[in-house]
N, C-alpha and C positions, 0 to 999 in steps of 0.2 A: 504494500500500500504506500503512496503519497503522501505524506504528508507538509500542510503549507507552511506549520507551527511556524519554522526561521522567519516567515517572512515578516509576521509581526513584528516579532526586535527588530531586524531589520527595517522597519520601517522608522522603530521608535529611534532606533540606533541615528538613521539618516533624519531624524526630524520631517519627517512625512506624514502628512494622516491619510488615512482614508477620504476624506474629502477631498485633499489635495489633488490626490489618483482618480477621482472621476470628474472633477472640473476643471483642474490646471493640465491636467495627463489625461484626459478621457480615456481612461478605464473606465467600461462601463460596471453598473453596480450589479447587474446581473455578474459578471466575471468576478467581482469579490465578494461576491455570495457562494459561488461554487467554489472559491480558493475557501474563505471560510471553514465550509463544508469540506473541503480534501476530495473536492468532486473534480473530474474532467476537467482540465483547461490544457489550449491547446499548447505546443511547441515555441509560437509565436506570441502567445500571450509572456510567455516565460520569459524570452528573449529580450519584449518589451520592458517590461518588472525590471531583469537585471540592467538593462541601457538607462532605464530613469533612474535606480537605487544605486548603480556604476559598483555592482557587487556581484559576485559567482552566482553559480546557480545555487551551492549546497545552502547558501546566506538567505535563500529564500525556501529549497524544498529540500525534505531528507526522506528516503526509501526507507518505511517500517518495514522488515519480513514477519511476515505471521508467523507466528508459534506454533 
C-alpha cells in the first residue's frame, strides 16, 4: 500500500497549506482528498507535488507492505 502520510510534514516542513495547493498550485481538492485517503493518484500528480515542494518523492509517499 501507498501511503501519502510524508507528505503532510512535508508540507508543514515547506510552509505550505493545503489551500495554498489548490489556489496558488491548482491542485485540485478532489486530488487531496484521494492523497488524504492513500487513494489513487496519478504519476503526474506526484511529479507535480515534488516540482512545487522541490523534494523527492519518498518526502511525500512511502510503500506500506502488508503483513
Amino acid at each position: 500500500m501507498i501511503s501519502y502520510e510524508p507528505l503532510w510534514a512535508t508540507l508543514k516542513t515547506k510552509n505550505i497549506s493545503q489551500y495554498q495547493l489548490i489556489h496558488k498550485y491548482k491542485i485540485s481538492a478532489g486530488q487531496l482528498s484521494r492523497l488524504r485517503s492513500n487513494a489513487n493518484v496519478s504519476t503526474h500528480t506526484l511529479d507535480v507535488l515534488c516540482t512545487i515542494l522541490d523534494c523527492r518523492l519518498e518526502d511525500i509517499a512511502v510503500f506500506i507492505k502488508d503483513s
